[in-house]
C-alpha angles and dihedrals in degrees: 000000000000116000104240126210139170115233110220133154139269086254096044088055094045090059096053101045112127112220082244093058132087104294134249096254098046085055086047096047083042087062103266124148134176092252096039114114112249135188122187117186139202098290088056086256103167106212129182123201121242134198095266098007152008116267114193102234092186141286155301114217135200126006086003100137095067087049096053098047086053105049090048104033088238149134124201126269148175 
């Protein structure tokens, strides 16, 4: 079976952030910005794309999928 993840942006991800989840400025000294392209899968991994890879900057906890869903207008896919 194929991971599945939903691609969103920095900004997406900002505005779903929970205040138990990893923080803003983790994300940001992790490389986020608000135009970077971002996938988080089914776990809550939280992955930016780099130039040549994607490198995990941390994690989203709990009820994460709906919001997700929500915030890009998504469902997730292969």
């Amino acid at each position: 079976m194929l991971p599945k993840y939903i691609e969103i942006n920095g900004r997406v991800l900002m505005s779903l952030l929970e205040p138990d989840e990893v923080s803003p400025e983790a994300l940001r000294r992790a490389g986020l910005t608000d135009t970077c392209l971002v996938r988080v899968n089914l776990q809550g991994d939280i992955e930016v794309r780099r130039h040549d890879r994607w490198d995990v900057i941390g994690g989203l906890t709990g009820k994460f999928g709906p919001r997700v869903e929500l915030a890009s207008g998504r469902t997730w896919a292969s």
